[in-house]
N, C-alpha and C positions, 0 to 999 in steps of 0.2 A: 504494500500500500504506500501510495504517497505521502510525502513528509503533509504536504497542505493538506490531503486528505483526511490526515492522522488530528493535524491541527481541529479541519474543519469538526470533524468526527466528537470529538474530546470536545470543543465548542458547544454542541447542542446537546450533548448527554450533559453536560454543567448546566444548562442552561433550564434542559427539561429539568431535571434532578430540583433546582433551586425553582421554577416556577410551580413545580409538584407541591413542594414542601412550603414553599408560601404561601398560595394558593390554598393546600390544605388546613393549614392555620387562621389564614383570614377568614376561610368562610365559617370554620367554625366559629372563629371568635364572636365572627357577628351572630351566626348562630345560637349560641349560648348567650350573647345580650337580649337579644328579643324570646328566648326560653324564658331566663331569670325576668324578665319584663311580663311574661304571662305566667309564671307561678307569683309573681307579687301580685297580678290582679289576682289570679284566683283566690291566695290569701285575702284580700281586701272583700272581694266577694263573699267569702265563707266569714270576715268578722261582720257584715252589714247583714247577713242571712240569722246571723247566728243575734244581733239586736233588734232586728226584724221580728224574728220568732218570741226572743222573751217580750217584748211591747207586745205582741199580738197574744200571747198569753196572760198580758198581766191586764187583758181587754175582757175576758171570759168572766161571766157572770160569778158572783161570791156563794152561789149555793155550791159549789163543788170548792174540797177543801182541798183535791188534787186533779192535777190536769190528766183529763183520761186520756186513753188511748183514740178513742178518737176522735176528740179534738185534736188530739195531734196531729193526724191523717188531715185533720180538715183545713189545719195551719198550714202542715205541707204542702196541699194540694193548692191554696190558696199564693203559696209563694212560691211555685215551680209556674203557676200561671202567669204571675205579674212579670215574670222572665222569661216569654217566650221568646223575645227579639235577639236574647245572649244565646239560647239552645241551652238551660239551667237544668241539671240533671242534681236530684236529690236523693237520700237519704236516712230517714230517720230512724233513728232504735232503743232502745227503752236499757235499763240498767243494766239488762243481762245480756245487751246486744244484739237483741232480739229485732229485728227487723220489726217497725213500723207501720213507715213510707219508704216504697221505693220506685221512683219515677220510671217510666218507661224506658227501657233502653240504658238503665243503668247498670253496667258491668264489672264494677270495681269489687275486687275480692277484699277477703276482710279482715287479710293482713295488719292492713293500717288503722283499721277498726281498734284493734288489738294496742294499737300503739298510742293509743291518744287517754290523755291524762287532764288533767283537773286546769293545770300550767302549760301544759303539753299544747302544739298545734303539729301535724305533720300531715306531709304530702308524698307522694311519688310519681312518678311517670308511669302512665298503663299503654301499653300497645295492643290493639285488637289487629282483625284481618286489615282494616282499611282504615284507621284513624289514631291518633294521637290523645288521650286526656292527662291532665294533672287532677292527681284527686287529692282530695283535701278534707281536715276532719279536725272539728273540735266538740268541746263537750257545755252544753245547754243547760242553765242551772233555768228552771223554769218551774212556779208553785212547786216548792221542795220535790222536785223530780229533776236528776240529771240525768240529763238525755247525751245522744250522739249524732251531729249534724255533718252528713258529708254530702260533698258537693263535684262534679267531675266536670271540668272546662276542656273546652275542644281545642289542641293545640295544633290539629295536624298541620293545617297553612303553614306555620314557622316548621317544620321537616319539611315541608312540600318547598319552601324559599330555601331552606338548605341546600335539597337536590336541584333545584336550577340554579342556587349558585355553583355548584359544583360542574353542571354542565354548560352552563355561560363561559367560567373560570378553563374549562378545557376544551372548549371551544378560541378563547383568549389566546389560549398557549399556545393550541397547535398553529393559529395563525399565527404568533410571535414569534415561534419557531421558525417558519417558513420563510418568512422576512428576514428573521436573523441568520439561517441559516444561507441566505442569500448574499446579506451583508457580509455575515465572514466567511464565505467561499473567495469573496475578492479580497477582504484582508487577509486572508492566508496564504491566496495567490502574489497579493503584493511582500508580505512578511517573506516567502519563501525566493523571492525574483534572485537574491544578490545566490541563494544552492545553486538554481538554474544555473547563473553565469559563472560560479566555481565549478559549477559539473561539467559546464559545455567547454571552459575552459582545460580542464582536465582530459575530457575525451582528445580535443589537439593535440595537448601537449603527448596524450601514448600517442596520436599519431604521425609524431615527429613532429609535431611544430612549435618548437620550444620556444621559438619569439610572439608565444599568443598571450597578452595579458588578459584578466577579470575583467568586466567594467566595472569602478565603483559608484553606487548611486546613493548611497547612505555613509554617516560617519556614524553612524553606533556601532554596535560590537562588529553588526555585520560587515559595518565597511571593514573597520579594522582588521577582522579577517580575511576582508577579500586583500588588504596593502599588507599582511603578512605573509597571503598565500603568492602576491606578486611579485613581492622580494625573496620568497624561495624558489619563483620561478626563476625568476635572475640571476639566483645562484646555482638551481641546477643549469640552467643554459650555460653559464659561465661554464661549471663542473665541465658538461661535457664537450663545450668546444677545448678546454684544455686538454679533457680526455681524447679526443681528436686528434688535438695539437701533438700528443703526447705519441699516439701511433701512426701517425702520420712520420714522425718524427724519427719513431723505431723503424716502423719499414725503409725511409729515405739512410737512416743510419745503417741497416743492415743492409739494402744496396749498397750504398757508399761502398762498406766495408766487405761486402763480394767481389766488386769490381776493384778495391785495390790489394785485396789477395792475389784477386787473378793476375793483374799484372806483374808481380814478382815471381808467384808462382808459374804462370808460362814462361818466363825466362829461363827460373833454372831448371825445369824439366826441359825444355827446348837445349840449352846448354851442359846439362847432363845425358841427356839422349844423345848429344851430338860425341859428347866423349865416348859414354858405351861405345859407340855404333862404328867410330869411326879412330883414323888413329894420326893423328895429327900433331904436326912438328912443334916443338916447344914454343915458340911463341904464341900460336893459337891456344896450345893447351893452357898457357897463362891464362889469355885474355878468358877464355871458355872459365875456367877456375874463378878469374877473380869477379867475372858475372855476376858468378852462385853466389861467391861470396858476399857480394857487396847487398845485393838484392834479398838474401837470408839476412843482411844486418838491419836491412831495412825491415822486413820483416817482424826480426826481433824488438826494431824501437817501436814498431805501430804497438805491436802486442804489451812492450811495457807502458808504454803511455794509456791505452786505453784501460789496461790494470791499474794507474794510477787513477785514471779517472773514476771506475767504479769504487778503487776503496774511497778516497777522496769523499765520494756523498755519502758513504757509510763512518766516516770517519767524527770521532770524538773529538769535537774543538776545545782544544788547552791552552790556552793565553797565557802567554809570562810577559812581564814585565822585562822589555831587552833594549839596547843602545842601538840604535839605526848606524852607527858605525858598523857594527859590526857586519852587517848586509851588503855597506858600500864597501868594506876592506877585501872583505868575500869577492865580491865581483871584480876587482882591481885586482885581485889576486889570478884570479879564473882568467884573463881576457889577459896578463898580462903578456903571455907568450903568442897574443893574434896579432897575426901579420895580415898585413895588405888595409888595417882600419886604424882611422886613431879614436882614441874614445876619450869622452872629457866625462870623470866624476864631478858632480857638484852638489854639496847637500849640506842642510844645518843639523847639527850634534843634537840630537835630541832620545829622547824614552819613549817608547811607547809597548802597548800592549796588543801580542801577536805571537804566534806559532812562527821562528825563526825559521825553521826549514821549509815550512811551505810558502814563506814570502821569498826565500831565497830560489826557489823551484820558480815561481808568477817570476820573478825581475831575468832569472836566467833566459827562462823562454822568449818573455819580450825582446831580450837583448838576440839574443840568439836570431829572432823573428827578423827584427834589424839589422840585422848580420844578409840573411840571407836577401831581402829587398835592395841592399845598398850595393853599389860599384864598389872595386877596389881602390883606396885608398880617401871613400867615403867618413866623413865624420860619427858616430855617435856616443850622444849627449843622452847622460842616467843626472836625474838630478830628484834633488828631494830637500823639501820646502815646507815648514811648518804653518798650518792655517790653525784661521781658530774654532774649526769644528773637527778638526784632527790633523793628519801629518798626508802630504802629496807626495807620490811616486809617479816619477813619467821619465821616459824612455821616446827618445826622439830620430828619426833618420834622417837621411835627404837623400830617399833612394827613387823607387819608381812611384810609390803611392797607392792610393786604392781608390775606387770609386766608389762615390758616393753611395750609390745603390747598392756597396759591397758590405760596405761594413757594416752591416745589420747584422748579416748572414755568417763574418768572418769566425764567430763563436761559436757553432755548429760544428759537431764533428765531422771530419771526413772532408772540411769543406778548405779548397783551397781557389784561390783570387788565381794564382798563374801554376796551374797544375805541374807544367813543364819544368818552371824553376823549381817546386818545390819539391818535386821528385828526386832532381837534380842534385840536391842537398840532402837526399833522403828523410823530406818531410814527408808529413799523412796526415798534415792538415786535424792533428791531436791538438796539438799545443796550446792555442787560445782556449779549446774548452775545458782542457785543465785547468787553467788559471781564472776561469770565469768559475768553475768551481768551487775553486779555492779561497776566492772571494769572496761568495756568497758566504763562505763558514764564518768570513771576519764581517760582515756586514757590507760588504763593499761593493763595486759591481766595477769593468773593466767602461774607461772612456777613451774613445778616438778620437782622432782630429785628424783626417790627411786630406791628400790632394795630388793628382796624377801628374806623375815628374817633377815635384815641388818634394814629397817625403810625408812621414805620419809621427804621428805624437800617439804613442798609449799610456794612460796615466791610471792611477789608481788615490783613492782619499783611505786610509784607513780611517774611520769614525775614532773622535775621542770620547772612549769609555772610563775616563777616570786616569788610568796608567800615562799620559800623554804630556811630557812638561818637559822644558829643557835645562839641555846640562849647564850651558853657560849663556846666556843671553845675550844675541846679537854675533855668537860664535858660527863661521861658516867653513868649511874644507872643502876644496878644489883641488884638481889635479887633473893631469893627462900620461894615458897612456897610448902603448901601441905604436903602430907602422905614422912617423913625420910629425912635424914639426908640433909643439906642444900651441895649444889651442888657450887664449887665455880670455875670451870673450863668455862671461858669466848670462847663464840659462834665466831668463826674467819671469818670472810664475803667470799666468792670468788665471781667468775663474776657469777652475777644474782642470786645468793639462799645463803645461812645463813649455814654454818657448812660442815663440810662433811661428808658422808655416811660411 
């Protein structure tokens, strides 16, 4: 069943249930006023009957020293006549209750007979086949003879007003009903509108259409459910375009990384095949040898770097508090026997909070990346510059550049800008998303700046968490290494990257 129908449902059983039981109450109530309003006339009748009787007794001539019997008959019959206009039914019986008078058509048994006393007055209700009386009874002190005067009033009409209240009253209802239940079939249609648009919204969204929102047309609870079911639509849309993003990303990863097995791998099978097979003079067999070799070492770096990568996002970030010299003497150290580049260090002394070895792995790769982008006897410039929402790393060329539309993409495994060059150097296009990794664990995220034949800037901000102050203020170290003349032109910072293009 429907929610509105359940509504409507539950509506008019409240509705009947409380018209019943009101209804029931009113009419009695009124019922029982206009009862108690005709047992007080009949009282009043039965006290006027009953001084009626002794004045017409104390009329009766003084030779009788008690009132006979029938003069009493003759009083009765005398005041059942002066009452024919009320329908007066009487009564009368003698000390031993001995029936009298008793009027035509009087049926009252003699229960209450029985009940009636000196102080005493009582009544009861009598119900015959067809009518209603009160009967009513007191006792007649009349020439020393107490008597017993009852009297029976016709009450049916007030039961007869009863039953047509009661049938007016549910006549009333069912018509109320009908009305009302018309009225809230549309208030339960409108109450129920904002389920419709969550349900019809819902059926969309299983059928794939996750950019369907609710309407909202109310701000009470129901809108509010409809802005909490729209912002969980939002989120799961999001959800699953990431989840998208995310296999979209795996399958273009596992290409990638099919297509650059095969390429080393055809080599030295082709170049192993060719040794089996054939028998060839020492310099082939060289070149033939150092293929495999070279192309196995390439092999071996894709397979450690993408190890790196996995453990990397699985790995537990531990921050220590370390001297950023220590990073820059590292890579002065490392680069100090490169030929064909010269490199300028430049960086302020400073502390910070960070995992040593994997910011030394981010600055090698960049540098390395640099290396491979720039001509021989190319410049670059590692420099590191204290802000005040933490410390700047940037790594600068002036080799070929990258385009625009590249560098979104350069963080992506597998992904390489000049496949040729980078093979050449036995890259796999790992590198950058190692260090985008690695990043992320420090808070961090990798920035570029290049420009094609101009060179690229990769920088990084490490956030200051607290660990981040310097050694000596206003303290700077500069230095050159490598292949030509020592470079003394100092790296100038702007917002977020190291020098300019």
């Amino acid at each position: 069943m429907k929610f509105s129908y359940k509504i409507l449902l539950c509506s008019i059983i409240t509705m009947a249930v409380s018209f019943g039981i009101g209804g029931y109450f009113f009419v009695n109530d009124v019922f029982r006023a206009s009862l108690e309003r005709e047992i007080g006339q009949a009282a009043d009748d039965s006290s006027i009957l009953k001084f009626a009787f002794e004045t017409a007794a104390l009329n009766i001539p003084s030779k009788y020293d008690m009132l006979q019997n029938a003069v009493v008959e003759e009083i009765g019959a005398n005041l059942e006549n002066k009452g024919q206009g009320t329908k007066r039914l009487l009564r009368l019986s003698d000390e031993n209750r001995a029936a009298l008078y008793v009027s035509e058509g009087f049926v009252g048994d003699s229960a209450l007979l029985m009940e009636i006393g000196e102080q005493t007055r009582a009544y009861q209700i009598i119900h015959t086949d067809e009518h209603y009386y009160v009967q009513t009874g007191v006792m007649v002190d009349a020439l020393n003879r107490m008597l017993y005067l009852e009297t029976m009033r016709d009450v049916t009409e007030v039961y007869a007003e009863r039953s047509r209240g009661f049938a007016v009253y549910r006549g009333l209802t069912i018509l109320l009903l009908i009305l009302s239940s018309v009225f809230m079939y549309f208030i339960s249609y409108w109450l129920t509108k904002p389920i419709r648009l969550l349900t019809r919204a819902t059926r969309r969204m299983t059928a794939g259409d996750y950019s369907y929102r609710a309407e909202q047309i109310s701000s009470d609870e129901m809108g509010q459910l409809t802005l909490d079911f729209n912002h969980m639509s939002r989120v799961v849309e999001e959800n699953i375009h990431k989840l998208e993003d995310e296999i979209r990303a795996r399958e273009d990863f596992i290409a990638a990384f099919s297509h650059e097995l095969k390429t080393p791998l055809t080599a030295v099978i082709g170049y192993a095949d060719l040794l089996r097979s054939r028998k060839l003079d020492d310099e082939k067999h060289f070149l033939s040898a150092n293929y495999i070799y070279t192309e196995g070492k390439r092999l071996e770096s894709m397979s450690l770097r993408l190890l790196d990568i996995i453990v990397t996002k699985r790995y537990r970030h531990d921050p220590q508090n370390i001297d950023v010299k220590v990073l820059f003497e590292y890579l002065r150290d490392m680069y100090a026997e490169k030929k064909g580049f010269r490199f300028h260090i430049d960086y302020e002394s400073c502390r910070i909070c960070a995992e040593a070895d994997l910011i030394k792995t981010v600055l090698l790769n960049l540098t390395d990346n640099a290396c491979k982008a720039s001509d021989q006897g190319s410049q670059i410039e590692i420099t590191g510059i204290r802000k005040e929402n933490g410390y700047l790393f940037a790594v600068k060329d002036h080799g070929t550049g990258i385009p625009e539309e590249e560098c979104k993409k350069i963080t992506e495994a597998f992904y390489m800008v000049d496949k040729s060059r980078s093979r050449s150097h036995n890259g796999a296009g790992l590198g950058l998303a190692l260090c985008s990794e690695i990043l992320k664990l420090h808070g961090s995220e990798l920035m570029i700046e290049s420009a094609l034949d101009v060179g690229s800037c990769f920088s990084f901000l490490l956030p200051d968490r607290g660990g981040i102050h310097n050694e000596t203020d206003g303290q700077k170290e500069s230095g050159d290494t490598g292949y030509g003349p020592a470079d003394t032109d100092n790296i100038h910072s702007g917002s977020g990257t190291a020098g300019a293009l």
